[in-house]
C-alpha positions as CSV (number, residue, x, y, z in Angstrom):
1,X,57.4,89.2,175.3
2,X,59.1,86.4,177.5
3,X,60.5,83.7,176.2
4,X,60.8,80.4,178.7
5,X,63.9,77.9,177.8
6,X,64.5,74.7,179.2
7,X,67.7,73.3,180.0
8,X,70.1,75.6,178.8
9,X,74.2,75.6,178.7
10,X,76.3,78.6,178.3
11,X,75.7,78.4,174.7
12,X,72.4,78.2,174.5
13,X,72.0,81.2,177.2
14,X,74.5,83.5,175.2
15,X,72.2,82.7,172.0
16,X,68.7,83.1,173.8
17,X,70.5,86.8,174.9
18,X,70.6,88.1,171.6
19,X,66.8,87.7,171.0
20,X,64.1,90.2,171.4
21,X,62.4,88.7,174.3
22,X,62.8,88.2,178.1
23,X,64.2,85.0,178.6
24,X,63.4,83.2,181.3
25,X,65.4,79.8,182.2
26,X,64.5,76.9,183.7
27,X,67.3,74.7,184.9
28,X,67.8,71.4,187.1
29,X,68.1,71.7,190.3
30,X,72.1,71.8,191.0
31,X,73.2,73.1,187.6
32,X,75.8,75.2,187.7
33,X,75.0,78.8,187.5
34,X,75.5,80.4,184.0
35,X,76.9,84.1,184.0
36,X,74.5,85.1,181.4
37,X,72.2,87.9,181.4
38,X,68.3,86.4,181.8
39,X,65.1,88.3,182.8
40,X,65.1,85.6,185.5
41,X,66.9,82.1,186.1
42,X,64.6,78.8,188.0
43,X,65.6,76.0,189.4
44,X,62.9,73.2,188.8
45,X,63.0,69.3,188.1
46,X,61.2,69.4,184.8
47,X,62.5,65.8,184.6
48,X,59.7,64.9,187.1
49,X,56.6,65.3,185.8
50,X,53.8,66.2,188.2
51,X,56.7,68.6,189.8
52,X,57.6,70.3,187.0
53,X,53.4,70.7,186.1
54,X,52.9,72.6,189.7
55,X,55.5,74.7,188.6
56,X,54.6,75.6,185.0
57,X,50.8,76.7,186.5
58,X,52.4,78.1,189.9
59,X,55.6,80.0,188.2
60,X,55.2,80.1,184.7
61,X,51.8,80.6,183.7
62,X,51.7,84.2,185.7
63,X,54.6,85.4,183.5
64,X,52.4,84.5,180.6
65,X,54.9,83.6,178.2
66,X,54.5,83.6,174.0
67,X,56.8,80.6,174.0
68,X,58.5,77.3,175.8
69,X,61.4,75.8,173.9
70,X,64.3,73.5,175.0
71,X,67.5,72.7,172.8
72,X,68.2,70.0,175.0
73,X,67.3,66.1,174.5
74,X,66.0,65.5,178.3
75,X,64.2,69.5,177.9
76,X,62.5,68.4,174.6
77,X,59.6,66.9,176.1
78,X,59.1,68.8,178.9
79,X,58.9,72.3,177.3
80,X,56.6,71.2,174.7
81,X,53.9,70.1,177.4
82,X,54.5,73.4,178.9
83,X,53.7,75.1,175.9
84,X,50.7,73.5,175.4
85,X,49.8,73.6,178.8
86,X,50.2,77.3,179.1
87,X,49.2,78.4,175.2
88,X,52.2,79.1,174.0
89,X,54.0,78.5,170.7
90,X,56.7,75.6,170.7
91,X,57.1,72.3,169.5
92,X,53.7,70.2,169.7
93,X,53.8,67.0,172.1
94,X,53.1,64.2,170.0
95,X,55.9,65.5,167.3
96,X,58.6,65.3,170.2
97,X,57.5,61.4,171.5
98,X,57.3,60.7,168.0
99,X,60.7,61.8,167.5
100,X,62.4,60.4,170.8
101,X,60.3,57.2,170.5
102,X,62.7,55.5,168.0
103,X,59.9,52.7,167.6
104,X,57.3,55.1,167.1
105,X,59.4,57.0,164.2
106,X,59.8,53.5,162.8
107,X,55.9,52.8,162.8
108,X,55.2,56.4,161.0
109,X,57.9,55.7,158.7
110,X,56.0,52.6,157.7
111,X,53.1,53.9,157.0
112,X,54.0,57.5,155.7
113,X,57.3,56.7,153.9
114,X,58.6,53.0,154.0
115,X,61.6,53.2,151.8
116,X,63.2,55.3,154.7
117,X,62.8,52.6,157.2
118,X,65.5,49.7,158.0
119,X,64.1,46.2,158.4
120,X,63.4,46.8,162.3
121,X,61.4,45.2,165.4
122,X,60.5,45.3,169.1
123,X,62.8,43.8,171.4
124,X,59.9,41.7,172.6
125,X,58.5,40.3,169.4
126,X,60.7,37.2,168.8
127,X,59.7,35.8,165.2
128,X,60.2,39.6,164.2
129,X,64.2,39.9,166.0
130,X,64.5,36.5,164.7
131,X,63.5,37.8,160.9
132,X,65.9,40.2,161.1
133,X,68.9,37.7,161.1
134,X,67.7,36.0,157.8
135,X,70.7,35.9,155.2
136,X,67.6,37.2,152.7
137,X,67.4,40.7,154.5
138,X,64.6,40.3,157.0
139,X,61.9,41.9,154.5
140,X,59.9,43.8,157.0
141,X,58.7,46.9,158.6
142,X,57.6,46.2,162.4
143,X,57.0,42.6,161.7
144,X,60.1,42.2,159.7
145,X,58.0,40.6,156.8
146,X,56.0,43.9,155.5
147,X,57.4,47.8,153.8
148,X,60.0,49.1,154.6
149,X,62.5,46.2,153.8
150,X,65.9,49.2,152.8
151,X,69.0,47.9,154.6
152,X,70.1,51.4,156.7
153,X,71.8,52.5,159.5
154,X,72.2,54.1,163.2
155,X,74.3,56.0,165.1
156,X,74.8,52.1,165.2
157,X,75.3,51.4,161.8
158,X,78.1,53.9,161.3
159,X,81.7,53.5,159.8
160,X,84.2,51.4,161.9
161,X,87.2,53.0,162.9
162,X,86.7,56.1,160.6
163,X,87.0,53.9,157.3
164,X,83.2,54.9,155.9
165,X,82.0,51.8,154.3
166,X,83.5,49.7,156.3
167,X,81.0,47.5,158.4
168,X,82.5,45.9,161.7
169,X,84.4,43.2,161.1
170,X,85.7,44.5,158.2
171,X,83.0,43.1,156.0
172,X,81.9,46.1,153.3
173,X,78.3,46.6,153.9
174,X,78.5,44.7,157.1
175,X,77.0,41.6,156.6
176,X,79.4,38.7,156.9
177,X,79.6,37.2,154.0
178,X,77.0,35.2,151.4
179,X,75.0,32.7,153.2
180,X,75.8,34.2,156.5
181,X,73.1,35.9,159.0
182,X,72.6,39.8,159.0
183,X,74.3,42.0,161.2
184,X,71.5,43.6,163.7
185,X,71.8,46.8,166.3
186,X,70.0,46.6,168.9
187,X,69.4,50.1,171.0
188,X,67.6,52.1,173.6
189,X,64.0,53.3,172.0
190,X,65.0,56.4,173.4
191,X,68.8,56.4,173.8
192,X,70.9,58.9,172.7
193,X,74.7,59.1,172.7
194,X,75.3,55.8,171.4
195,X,74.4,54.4,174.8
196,X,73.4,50.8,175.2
197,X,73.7,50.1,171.7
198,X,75.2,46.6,171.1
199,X,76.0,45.2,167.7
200,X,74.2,41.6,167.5
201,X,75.7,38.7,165.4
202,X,72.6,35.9,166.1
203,X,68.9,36.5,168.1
204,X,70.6,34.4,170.9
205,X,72.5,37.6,171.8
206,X,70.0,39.8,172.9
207,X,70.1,39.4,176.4
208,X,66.4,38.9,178.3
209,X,66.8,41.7,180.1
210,X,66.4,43.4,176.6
211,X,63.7,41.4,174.7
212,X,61.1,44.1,175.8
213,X,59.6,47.4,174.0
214,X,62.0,49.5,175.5
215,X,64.3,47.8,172.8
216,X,64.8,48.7,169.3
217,X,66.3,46.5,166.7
218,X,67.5,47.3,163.0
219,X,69.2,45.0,160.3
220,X,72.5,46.9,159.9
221,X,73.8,47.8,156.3
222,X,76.9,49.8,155.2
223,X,77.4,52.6,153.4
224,X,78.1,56.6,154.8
225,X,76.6,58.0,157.6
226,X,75.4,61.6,157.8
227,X,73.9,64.4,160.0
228,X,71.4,67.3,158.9
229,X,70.6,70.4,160.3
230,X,67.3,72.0,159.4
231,X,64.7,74.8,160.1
232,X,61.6,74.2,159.2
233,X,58.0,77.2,159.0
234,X,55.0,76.5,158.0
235,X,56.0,73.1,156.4
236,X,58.9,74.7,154.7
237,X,62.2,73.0,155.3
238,X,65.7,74.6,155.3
239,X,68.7,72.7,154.9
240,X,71.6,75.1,157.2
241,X,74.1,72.2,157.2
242,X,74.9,68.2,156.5
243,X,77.8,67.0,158.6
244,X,79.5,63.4,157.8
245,X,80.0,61.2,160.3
246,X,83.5,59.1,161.5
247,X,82.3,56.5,164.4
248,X,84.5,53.9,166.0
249,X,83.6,50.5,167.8
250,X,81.1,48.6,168.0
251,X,78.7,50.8,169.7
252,X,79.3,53.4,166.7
253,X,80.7,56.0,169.0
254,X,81.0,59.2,166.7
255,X,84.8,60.6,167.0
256,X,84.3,63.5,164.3
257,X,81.8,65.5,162.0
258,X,83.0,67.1,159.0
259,X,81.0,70.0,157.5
260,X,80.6,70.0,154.3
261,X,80.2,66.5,153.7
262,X,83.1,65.4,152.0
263,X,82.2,62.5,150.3
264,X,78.8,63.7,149.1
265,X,78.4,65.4,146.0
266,X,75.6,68.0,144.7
267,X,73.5,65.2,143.5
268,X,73.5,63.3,147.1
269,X,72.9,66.6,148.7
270,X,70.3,66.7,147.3
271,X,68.8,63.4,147.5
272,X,69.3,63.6,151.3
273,X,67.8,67.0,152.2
274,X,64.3,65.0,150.3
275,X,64.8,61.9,152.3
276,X,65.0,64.2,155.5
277,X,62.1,66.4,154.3
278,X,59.8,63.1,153.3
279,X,60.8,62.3,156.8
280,X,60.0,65.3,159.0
281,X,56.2,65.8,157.1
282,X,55.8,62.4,158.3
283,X,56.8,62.9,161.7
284,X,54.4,66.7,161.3
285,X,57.7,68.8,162.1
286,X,56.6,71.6,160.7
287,X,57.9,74.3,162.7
288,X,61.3,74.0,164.4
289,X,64.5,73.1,164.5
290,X,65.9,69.5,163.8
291,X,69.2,67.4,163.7
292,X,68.3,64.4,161.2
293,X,70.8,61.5,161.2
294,X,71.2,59.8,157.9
295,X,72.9,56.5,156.3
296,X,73.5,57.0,152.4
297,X,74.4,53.7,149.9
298,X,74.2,54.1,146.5
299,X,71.0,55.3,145.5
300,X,69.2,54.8,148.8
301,X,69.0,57.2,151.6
302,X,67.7,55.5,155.5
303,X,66.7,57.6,158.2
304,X,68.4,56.8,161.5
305,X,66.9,58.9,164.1
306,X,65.4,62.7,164.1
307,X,65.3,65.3,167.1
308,X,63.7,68.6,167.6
309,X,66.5,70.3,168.4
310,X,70.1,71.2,166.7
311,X,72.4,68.5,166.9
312,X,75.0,68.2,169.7
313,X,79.0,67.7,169.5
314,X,79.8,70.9,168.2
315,X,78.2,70.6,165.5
316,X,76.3,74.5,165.6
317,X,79.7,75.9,165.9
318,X,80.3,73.7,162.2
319,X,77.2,75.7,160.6
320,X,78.4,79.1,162.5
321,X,82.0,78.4,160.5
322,X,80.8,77.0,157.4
323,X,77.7,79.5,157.1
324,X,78.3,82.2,159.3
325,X,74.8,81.4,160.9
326,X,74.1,81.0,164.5
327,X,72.4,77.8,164.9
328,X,71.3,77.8,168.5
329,X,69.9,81.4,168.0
330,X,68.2,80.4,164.9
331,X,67.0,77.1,166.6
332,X,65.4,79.3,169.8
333,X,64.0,82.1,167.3
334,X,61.8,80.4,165.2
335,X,59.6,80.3,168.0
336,X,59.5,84.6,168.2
337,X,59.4,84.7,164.0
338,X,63.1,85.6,164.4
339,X,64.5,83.8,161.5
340,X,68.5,82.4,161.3
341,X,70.8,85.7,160.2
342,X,74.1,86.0,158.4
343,X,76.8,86.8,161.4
344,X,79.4,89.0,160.4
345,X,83.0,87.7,158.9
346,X,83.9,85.3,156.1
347,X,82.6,81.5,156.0
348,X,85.4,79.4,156.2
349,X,85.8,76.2,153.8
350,X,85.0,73.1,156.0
351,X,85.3,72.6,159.9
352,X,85.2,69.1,162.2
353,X,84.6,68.6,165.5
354,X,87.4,65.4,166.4
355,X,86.9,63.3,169.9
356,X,89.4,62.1,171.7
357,X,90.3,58.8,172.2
358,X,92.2,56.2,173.5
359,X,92.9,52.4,174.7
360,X,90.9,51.6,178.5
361,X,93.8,51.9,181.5
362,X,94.8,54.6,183.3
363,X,96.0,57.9,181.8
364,X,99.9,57.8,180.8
365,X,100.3,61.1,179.3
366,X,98.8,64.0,177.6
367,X,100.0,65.5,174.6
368,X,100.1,69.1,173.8
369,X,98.1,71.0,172.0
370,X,99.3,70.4,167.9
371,X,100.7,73.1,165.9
372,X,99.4,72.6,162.0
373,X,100.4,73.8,159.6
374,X,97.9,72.9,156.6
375,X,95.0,73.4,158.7
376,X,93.8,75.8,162.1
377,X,92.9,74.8,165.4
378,X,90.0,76.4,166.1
379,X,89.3,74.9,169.8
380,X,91.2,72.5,171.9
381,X,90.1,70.6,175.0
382,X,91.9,67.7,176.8
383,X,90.9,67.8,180.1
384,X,92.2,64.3,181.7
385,X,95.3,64.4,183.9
386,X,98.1,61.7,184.2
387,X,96.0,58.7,186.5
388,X,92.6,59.7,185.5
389,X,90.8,56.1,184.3
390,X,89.7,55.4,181.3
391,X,86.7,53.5,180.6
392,X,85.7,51.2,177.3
393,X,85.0,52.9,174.4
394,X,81.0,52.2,174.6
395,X,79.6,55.6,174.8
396,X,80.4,59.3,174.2
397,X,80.9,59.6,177.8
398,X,84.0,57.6,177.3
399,X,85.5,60.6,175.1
400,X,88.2,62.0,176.4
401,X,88.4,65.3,174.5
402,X,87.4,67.8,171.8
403,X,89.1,69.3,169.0
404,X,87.1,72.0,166.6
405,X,89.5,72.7,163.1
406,X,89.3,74.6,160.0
407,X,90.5,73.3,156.9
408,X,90.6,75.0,153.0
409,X,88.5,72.6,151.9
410,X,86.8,69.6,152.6
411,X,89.2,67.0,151.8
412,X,92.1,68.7,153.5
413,X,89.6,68.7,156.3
414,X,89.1,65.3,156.1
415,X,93.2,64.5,156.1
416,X,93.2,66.7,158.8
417,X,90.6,64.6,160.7
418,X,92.3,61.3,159.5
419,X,95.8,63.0,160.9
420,X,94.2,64.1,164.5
421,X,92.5,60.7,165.0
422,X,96.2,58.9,164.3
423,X,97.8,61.3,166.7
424,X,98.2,59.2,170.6
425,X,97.0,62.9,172.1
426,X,96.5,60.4,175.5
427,X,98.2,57.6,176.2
428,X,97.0,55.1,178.4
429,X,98.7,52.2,181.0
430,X,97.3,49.1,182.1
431,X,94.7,50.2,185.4
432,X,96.2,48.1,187.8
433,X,99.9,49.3,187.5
């Protein structure tokens, strides 16, 4: 049985190793070479689609392969039109471009299950962006005036300087104030990484160059942001993680996860892993892996964005910790009937992933590597040297480290988050001295 993935890192190779199966990767051309065991390793621009079609009928269909998966965003796409293509099991085509489409989602959503959508609109239908300014909420769905009028959230609508609740500006919720306009993020339809998205104060502010389809606007509300982890078969959906999310700036760069969530209960637990179910039938996820993102006020529960993958910043190593599962074997499995299995040792409390940061210049100095005491240091990794630039915080390219920690419970994890995040690991000059 051979098993084709798309797009993997060491990670992902070291997982696809432990599965019954031949694996087969298919990587960019350059990619570094990974020193993991594979049937066979190729070298193919799957990015490029009439190239990476030759090779799926000139290389891959002679292998005859039971299934094509990717765990990467750029890989999603590609792998599932190989698996059709071929006859293969994976991830059908129309439920990954409904998933990266953010626009699309949005349009499902308001048909399937409207009281998960934001107000929203194309960048290029004005009276709609316009709507979504209104001090009265911009009631609307696509056209801002139909379902789907819940305030929610994005990896732009997150919590401001890793004070959840906190809208930017300082303004709870994140409108400014009775009477004034709505706050409205505008972002990539299919972005990821909090690139290009820009927190708008009036409709003047979207710049022409962005008043087309390929931009996505949402009225942005406060409250806690979130990220899921799920496996669904058959229509079945399992819940293997929910992370909360610490984001900074006004592009809502995420600088931690926290797994468990502290500062949701049993009850909200609960009322999320619905939400993200009602969501993923509407989307017709229902085989494969997905990383849900989430924004929870009061009562009310607002899809940001879905993938067909697991999610990214470290967050599989959070569900290894706090569930002793393998994520990114489970997430490649499915595909094989392998299901997720218990890895051997003792689940620890709570984890976080924690980004570093720090002011735009030039690199001053680099800390070493803390000692705690109330919590462990899992995995540390600062690689900027003394002179190396540092950009605007505008995207998580502009992160200048990770941390991975352990904590015995989930509010010491989240002091030990709060305590990491204070800590000047780098400090920064002015560029031009």
């Amino acid at each position: 049985m051979t098993l084709v993935v798309l797009g993997a890192d060491a990670a992902v190779a070291r997982a696809a190793a432990t599965l019954p199966a031949d694996v087969v990767h298919v990587r960019l051309p350059g990619a570094a070479p990974l020193d993991v065991p594979a049937a066979a390793y190729h070298a193919a621009d799957y990015q490029h689609g009439p190239t990476f079609l030759r090779f799926v009928d000139e290389v891959l269909r002679p292998l005859a392969p039971a299934a094509v998966v990717s765990l990467t965003e750029l890989g999603l796409e590609p792998a599932a039109v190989a698996a059709r293509r071929l006859g293969a099991a994976g991830v059908p085509p129309e439920v990954v471009r409904a998933t990266r489409d953010k626009l699309e989602m949005r349009r499902l959503l308001e048909r399937k299950a409207p009281h998960l959508n934001p107000p929203f609109a194309a960048g290029d239908d004005a009276r709609a962006v316009a709507g979504l300014f209104a001090p009265d909420g911009g009631r609307g769905g696509g056209r801002g005036d139909g379902p789907g009028g819940h305030g929610g959230g994005h990896s732009g609508h997150g919590t401001r300087g890793g004070r959840p609740g906190h809208g930017p500006g300082g303004h709870r919720g994140g409108p400014r104030g009775a009477g004034a306009g709505a706050l409205v993020v505008a972002k990539p339809v299919g972005g990821t990484g909090s690139h290009a998205v820009t927190l708008l104060r009036a409709a003047e502010d979207l710049p022409e160059d962005r008043r087309n389809r390929a931009t996505l606007l949402e009225r942005y509300v406060g409250g806690r942001e979130f990220s899921v982890e799920s496996l669904s078969s058959g229509g079945r959906h399992t819940f293997l993680g929910i992370a909360e999310k610490r984001t900074e700036g006004e592009a809502f760069v995420e600088v931690a996860h926290l797994m468990p969530p502290p500062s949701l209960g049993a009850a909200g637990r609960r009322r999320v892993e619905r939400a993200v179910a009602e969501l993923l039938d509407a989307v017709g996820l229902a085989d494969g892996p997905a990383h849900t993102e989430v924004k929870v006020e009061g009562g009310r529960v607002t899809v940001i964005e879905t993938h067909t993958r697991p999610g990214g910043d470290g967050i599989p190593d959070l569900v290894r910790l706090t569930r002793r599962v393998d994520w990114r074997r489970a997430a490649l499995g499915w595909v094989l009937g392998v299901g997720p299995r218990e890895e051997p040792g003792e689940a620890v409390a709570a984890a976080a992933t924690v980004f570093v940061t720090a002011p735009p210049g030039r690199v001053a100095s680099v800390a070493p590597r803390p000692e705690p005491a109330a919590w462990r240091l899992e995995h540390w990794d600062v690689p900027v040297e003394p002179g190396d630039p540092v950009t605007p915080l505008r995207s998580s390219a502009d992160r200048l480290g990770t941390a991975l920690l352990t904590a015995p419970g989930p509010a010491a994890c989240a002091a030990a988050v709060t305590a990491l995040r204070a800590t000047p690991v780098v400090t920064t000059r002015p560029a031009n001295t």
